[in-house]
N, C-alpha and C positions, 0 to 999 in steps of 0.2 A: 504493500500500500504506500509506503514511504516513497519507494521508488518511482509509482505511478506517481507521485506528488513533485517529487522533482523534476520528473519529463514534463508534467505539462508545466512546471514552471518556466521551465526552459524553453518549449515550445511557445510559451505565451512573451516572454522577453522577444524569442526573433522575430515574433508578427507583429511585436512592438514598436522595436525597433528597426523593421524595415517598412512599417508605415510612417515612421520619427523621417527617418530618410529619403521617403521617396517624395515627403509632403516640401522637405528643405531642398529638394532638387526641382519640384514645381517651382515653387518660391524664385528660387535663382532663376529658373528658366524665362516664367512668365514677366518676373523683372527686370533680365535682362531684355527681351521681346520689348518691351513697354518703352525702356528706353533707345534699343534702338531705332525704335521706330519714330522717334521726336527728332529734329532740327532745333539746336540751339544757336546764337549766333557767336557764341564760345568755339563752337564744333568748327568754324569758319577759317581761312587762315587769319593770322597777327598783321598784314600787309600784303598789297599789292603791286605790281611793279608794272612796267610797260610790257611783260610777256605775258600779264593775267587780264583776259577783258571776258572771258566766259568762264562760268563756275556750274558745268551743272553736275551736281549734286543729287538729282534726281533720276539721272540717264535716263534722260526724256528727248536728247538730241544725236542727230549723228554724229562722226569727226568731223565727214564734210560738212554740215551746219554749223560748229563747232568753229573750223577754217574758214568759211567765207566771214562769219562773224566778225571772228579777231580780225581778220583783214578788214573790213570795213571800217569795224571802229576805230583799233588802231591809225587805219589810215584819215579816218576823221576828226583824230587826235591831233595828230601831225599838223593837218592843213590849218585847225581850226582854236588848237589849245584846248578841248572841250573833250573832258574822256568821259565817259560812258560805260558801267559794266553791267553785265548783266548775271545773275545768280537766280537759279532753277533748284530749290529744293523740296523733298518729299515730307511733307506734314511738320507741325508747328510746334514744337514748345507749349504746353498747356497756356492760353491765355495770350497767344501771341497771334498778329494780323501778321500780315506780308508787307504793310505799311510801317508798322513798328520794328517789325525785323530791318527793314530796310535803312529808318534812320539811326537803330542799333549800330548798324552795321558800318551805314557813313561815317559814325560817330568813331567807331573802331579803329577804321583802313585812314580816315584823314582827320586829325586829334585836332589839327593847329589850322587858323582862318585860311592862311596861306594856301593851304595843304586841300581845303575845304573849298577854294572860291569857282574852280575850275572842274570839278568832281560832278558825276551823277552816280546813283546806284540804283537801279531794277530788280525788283526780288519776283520771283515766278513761286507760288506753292501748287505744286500738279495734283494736292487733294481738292484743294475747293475752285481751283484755276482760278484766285483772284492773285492780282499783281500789285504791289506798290511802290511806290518811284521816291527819291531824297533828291534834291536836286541844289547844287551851291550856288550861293549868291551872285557868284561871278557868271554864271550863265541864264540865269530866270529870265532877262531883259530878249533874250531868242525863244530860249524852251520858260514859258510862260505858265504859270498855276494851271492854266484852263488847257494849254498844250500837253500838259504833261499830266493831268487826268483822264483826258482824252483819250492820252496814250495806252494808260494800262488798260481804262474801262471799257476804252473800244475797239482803237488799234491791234491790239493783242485777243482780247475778247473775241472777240466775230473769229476767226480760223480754230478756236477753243470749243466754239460752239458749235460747230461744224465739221465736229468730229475731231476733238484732241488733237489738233494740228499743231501741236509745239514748234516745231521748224520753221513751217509758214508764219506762227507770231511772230517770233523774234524777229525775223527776213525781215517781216512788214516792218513793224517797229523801229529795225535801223535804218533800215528805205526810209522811214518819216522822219527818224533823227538826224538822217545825214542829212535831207532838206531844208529844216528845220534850221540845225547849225550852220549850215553853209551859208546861210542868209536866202534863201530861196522862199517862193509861198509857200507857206503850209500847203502840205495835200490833202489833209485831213485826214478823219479814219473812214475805211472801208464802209460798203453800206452792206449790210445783211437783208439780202433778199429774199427767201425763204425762212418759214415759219421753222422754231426749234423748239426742240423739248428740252427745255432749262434741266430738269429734276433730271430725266433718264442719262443727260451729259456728265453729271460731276455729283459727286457728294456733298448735301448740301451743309451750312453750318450747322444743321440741330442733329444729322446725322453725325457728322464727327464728333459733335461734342458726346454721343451719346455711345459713341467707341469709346471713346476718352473715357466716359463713367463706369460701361461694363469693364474694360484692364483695370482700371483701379481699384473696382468692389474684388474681384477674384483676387487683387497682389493682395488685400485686406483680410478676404477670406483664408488664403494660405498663411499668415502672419497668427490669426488667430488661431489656426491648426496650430501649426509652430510652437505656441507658446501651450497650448493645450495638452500636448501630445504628451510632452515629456512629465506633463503635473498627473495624467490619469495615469502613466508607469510606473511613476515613482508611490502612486497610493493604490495600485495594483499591488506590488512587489509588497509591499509593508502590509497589505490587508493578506499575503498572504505566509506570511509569516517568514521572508527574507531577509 
């Protein structure tokens, strides 16, 4: 009888403790998931230099969309003093727009006014496909408030809506930027001539946020595992006389 008593003791410890274990391997898993799955503006480089004018972060572009890019801007750098980057990343930072990541991010790459006056930064997020644009003092007098919402709301927009065209925004985008700063008319943005289905395109805000809420109730539910697991072992083992 003795013996029967220690085998299930024993047997009761390893299904203890391989459910202790398998609960802190969820834990780690779905934790890790959770955060990789966010963009911080931390995650971003420290600076950028005249070889960085596309960032994407979301592999949402080819090389050659990638290549004609830099060429563009780059070269509309050159002509015009006026640099331009653009950053494509996949979902936000709990609490964070593509407008606030953006001026995060201006804040980041150019510290000092100098540094600041001749700058823009383009943030793309390929969850919600909205865009938002920082644009330095020294350039607002060409790319204007109402130009440079245009930009992300429309310019970009319209090829997003018609079927996830990331390539084609950006194109557009620097096609308008480089007119734009060259001193040329505006061309304005694109016209959308067919009806689209907003909701079936892109995930909207209440759906993201409500991803955002189921990861975080489950990383909470495994934490309270966690801490649970090892108090009902330890009053297992003592109730039964270990």
């Amino acid at each position: 009888m003795l013996k029967l008593q220690k085998m299930h003791q024993q047997i009761g410890r390893a299904v203890l403790s391989g459910v202790l274990v398998l609960a802190i391997g969820l834990l780690a898993c779905f934790t890790g998931a959770h955060s990789a799955l966010a963009t911080g503006v931390y995650q971003m480089p420290g600076y950028v230099d005249d070889s960085v004018w596309v960032i994407d972060d979301a592999k949402q572009i080819t090389r050659v969309t990638e290549g004609k890019l830099t060429k563009q801007l780059r070269e509309v750098a050159e002509a015009t003093g006026d640099a331009v980057r653009f950053v494509i990343i996949h979902r936000l930072d709990y609490g964070e727009t593509p407008q606030s990541f953006a001026d995060q991010l201006f804040e980041k790459w150019f510290s000092t006014p100098e540094a600041q006056a001749d700058n823009a930064v383009i943030v793309l997020d390929d969850v919600t496909n909205d865009a938002g644009i920082h644009v330095g003092p020294g350039m607002d007098e060409r790319l204007t408030a109402d130009i440079a919402t245009s930009l992300v709301e429309e310019t970009m927009k319209v090829p997003l809506l018609q079927g996830n065209q990331y390539s084609k925004s950006l194109l557009d985008a620097a096609d308008r930027l480089t007119a734009v700063l060259s001193g040329e008319p505006d061309p304005g943005p694109p016209v959308l001539e067919t009806a689209v289905n907003v909701e079936g395109t892109f995930a909207t805000a209440e759906e993201t946020e409500a991803n955002r809420f189921n990861s975080t109730t489950v990383v909470i539910v495994l934490l309270v595992l966690a801490t649970i697991i090892p108090m009902a072992t330890w009053w297992w083992y003592q109730s039964m006389g270990g």
